[in-house]
C-alpha positions as CSV (number, residue, x, y, z in Angstrom):
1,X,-57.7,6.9,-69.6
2,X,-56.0,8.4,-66.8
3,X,-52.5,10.4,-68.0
4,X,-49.8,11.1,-65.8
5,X,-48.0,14.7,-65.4
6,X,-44.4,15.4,-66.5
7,X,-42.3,18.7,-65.6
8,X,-38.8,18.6,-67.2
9,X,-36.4,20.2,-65.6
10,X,-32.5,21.1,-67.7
11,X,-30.5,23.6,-68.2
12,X,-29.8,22.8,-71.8
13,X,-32.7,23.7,-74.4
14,X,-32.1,20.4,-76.4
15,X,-32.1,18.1,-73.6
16,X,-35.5,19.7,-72.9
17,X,-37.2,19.4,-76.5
18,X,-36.0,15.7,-76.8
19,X,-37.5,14.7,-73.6
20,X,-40.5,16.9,-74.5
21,X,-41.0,15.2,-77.7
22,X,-40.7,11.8,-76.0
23,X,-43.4,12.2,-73.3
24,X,-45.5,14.1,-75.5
25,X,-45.5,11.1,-78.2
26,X,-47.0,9.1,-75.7
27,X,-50.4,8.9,-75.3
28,X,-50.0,8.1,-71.2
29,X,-48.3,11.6,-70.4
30,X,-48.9,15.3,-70.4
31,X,-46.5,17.7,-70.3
32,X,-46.6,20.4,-67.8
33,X,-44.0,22.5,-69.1
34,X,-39.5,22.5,-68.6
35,X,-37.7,24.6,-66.3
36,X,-34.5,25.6,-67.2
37,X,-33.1,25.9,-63.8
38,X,-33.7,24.7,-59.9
39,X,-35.7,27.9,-58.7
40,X,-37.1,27.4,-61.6
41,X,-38.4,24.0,-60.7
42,X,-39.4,24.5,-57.6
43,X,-41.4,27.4,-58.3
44,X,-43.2,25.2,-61.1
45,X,-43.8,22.1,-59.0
46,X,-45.1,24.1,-56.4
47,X,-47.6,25.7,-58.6
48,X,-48.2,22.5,-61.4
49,X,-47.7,19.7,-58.7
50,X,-46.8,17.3,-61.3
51,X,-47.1,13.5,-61.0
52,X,-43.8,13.1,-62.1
53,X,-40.7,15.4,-62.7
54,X,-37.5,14.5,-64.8
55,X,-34.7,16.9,-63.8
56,X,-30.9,17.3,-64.0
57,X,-28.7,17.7,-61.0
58,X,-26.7,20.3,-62.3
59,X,-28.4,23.4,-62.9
60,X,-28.1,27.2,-62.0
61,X,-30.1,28.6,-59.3
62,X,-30.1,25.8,-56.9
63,X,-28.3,22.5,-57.1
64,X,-30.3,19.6,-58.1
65,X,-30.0,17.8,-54.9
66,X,-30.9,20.7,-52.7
67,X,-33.6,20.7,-55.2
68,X,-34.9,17.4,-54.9
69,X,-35.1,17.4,-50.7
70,X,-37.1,20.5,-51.3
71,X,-39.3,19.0,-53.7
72,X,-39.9,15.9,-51.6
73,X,-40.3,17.8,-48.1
74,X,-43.4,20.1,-50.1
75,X,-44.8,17.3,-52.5
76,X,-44.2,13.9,-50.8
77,X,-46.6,12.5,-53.3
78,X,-44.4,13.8,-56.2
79,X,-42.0,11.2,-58.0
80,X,-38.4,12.1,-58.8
81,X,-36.3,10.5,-61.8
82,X,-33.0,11.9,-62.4
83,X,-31.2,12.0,-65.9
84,X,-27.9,12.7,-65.4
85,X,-25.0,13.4,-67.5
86,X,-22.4,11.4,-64.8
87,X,-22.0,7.8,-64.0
88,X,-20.7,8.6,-60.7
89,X,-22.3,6.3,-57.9
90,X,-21.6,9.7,-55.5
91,X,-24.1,11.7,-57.7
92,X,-26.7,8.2,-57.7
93,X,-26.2,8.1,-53.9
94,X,-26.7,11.5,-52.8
95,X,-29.9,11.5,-55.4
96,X,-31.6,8.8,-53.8
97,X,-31.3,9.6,-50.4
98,X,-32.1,13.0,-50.8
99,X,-35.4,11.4,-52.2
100,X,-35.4,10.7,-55.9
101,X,-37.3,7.6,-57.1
102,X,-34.7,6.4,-59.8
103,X,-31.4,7.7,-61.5
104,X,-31.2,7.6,-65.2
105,X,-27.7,8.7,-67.7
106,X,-28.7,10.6,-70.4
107,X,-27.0,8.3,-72.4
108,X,-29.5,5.6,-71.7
109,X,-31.7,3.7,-74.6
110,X,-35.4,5.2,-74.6
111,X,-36.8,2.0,-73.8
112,X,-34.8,1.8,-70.4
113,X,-36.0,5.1,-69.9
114,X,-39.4,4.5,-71.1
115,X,-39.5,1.3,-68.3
116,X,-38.0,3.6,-65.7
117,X,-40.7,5.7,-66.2
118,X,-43.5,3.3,-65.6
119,X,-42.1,1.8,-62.9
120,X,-41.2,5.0,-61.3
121,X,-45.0,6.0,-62.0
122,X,-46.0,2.2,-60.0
123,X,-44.3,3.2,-57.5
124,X,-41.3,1.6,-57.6
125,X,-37.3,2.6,-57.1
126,X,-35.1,2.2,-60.5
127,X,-31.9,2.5,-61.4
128,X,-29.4,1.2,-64.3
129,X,-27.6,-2.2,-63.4
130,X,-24.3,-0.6,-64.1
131,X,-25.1,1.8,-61.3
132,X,-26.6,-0.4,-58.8
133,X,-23.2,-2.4,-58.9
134,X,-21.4,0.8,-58.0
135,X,-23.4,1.6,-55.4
136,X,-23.3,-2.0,-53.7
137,X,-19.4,-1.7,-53.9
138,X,-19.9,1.9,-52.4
139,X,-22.1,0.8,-49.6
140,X,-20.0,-2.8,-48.9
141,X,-16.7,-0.5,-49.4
142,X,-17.4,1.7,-46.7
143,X,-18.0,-1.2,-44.2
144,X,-14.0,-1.3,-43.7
145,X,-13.4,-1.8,-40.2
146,X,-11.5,0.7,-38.0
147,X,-8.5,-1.4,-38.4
148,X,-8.6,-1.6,-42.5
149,X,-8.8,1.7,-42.9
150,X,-5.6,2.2,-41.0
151,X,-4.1,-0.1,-43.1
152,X,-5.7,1.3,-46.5
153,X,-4.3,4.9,-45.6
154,X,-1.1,3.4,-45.3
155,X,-1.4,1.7,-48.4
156,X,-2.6,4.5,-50.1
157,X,1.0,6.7,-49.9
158,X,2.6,3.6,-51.1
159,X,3.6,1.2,-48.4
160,X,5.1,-2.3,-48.8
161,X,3.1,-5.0,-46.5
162,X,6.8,-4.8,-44.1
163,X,6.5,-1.2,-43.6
164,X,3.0,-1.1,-43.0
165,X,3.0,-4.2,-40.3
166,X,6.3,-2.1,-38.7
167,X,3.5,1.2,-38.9
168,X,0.6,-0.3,-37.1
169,X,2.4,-2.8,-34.9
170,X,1.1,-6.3,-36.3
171,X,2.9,-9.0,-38.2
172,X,3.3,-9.2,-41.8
173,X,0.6,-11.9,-42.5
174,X,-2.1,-10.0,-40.4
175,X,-0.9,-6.8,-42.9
176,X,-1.5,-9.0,-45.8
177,X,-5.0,-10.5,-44.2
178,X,-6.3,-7.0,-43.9
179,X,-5.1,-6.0,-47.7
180,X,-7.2,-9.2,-49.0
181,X,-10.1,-8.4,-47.6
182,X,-9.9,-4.3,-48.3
183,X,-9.3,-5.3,-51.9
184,X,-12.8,-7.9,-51.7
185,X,-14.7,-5.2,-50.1
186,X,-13.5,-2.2,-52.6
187,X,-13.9,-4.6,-55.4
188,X,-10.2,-4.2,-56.9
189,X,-7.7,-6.3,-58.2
190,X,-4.4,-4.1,-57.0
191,X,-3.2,-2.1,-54.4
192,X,-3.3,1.0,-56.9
193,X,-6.6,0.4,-57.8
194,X,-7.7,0.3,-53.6
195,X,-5.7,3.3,-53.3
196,X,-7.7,5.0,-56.3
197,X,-11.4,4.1,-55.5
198,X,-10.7,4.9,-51.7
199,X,-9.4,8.6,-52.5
200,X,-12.5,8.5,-54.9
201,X,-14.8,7.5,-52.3
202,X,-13.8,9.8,-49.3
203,X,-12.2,6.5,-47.3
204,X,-8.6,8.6,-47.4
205,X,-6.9,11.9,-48.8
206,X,-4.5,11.4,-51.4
207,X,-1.8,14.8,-52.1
């Protein structure tokens, strides 16, 4: 039976012998070896070209999505599934365009991570529900038109629909139009929350 090749890559030691002792308990993996940092992992792919490596984003030495496009550009054959301490959908993002295959928490249950494995290994793309939602809202977020995000930076520092129609130069009900549909597309329920994801997501500058 063919096995497939694992290098772990983490900055903390404990992280590394719990994934360890997961891919070397089954029978379908064999384990390379763990880097501790991004150099680190580089240097090791480079030299173990591994089937599959599980690494962290944030690690010493180089930063895990520098790490990654490195990874990817020198071994396109080499899969990428990374286990990340964050929930952010800016960390997912950046991840998978930079080339990883799937983007894991470390808080996940083993048999997610088991499946993401596998499918990661058949070739597939994987990532947690809760994270694929974020990311939709991200990508459907930042299809605000030119207009909307006028009217979103406006609403950001606070503006009443009056002041912001007075602002821009439109009437009151085309004001209100444009909040409706920012709030559909950020996927909030009040002007705060629009504010809040916005400033999260780059769309405007809170002070």
């Amino acid at each position: 039976m063919n096995t497939a090749s694992v290098l772990i890559a983490d900055v903390h030691p404990l992280i590394r012998a719990g994934m360890a002792a997961l891919i070397e308990s089954d029978g379908k993996f064999t384990l390379l070896g763990q880097a501790s940092d991004g150099q680190q992992a580089l240097e090791m792919c480079g030299r173990l070209q591994p089937d599959l490596l599980l690494m962290d984003l944030n690690m010493p030495g180089c930063d895990g999505v520098e790490a990654i496009g490195r990874i990817r550009a020198q071994h396109p054959d080499a899969k990428v599934i990374v286990l990340s301490g964050h929930d952010g959908e800016d960390d997912a993002d950046r991840s998978m365009r930079a080339g990883a295959h799937a983007y894991m928490l470390k808080s996940a249950q083993l048999d997610d991570l088991m499946l993401c494995i596998h499918s990661v290994l058949q070739g597939k793309k994987f990532m947690m529900p809760e994270l694929a939602v974020k990311l939709a809202s991200r990508i459907h977020g930042n299809q605000l038109t030119p207009r909307e995000r006028d009217i979103l930076c406006h609403l950001a520092t606070g503006m009443s629909n009056k002041v912001i129609a007075r602002a821009a130069g439109i009437g009151v009900g085309t004001v209100k139009f444009h909040v409706k549909s920012i709030m559909s597309k950020l996927n909030v329920c009040t002007r705060t929350e629009a504010a809040m994801v916005a400033a999260k997501r780059g769309l405007v500058h809170l002070n």
